[in-house]
Steps between C-alpha positions, in 0.01 A plus 500: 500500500382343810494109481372549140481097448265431807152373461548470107428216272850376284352604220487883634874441662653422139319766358594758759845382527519559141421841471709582796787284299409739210508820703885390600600398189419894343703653823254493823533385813287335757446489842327204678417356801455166554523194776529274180846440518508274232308730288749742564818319412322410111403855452699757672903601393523660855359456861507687817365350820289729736516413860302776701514764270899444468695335200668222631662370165512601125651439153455253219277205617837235482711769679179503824459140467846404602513190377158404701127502360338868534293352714790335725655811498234675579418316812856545626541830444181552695597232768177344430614170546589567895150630525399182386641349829255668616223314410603152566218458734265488151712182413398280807734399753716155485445475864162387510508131603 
């Protein structure tokens, strides 16, 4: 499913996450994608994280996590947060008196 919780109501989200808990619980599996990270660590028993096409982690959501939010995580294992440097400039500069 791709980012099956975007652009729906809550009352839609509970009922689709509960017939995807119900599919589960009689022996399926799921696939999702999703930049709701917090989504993701209520609902899902495993995680992978994509990075260009490539799996840069996997396993059980605590075991990825690393003792970090998903989404912490996720930034560093993406090295979003030196990108970030980046874009300073968007913050203003402390130099301007």
């Amino acid at each position: 499913l791709d980012e099956p919780f975007e652009a729906i109501d809550p009352v839609s989200a509970a009922n689709v996450t509960e017939i995807l808990e119900k599919f589960v619980a009689g022996g399926g599996s799921v696939v999702m994608s999703s930049h709701s990270l917090d989504l993701i660590q209520r609902v899902c028993d495993h995680v992978a994280v994509i990075v260009d096409g490539s799996v840069i982690a996997q396993g059980t959501v605590d075991a990825v996590r690393d003792g970090m939010s998903l989404e912490e995580r996720f930034r560093h294992l993406t090295h979003a947060d030196d990108e970030e440097k980046g874009l300073s400039w968007l913050h203003g500069s402390s130099d301007s008196d």
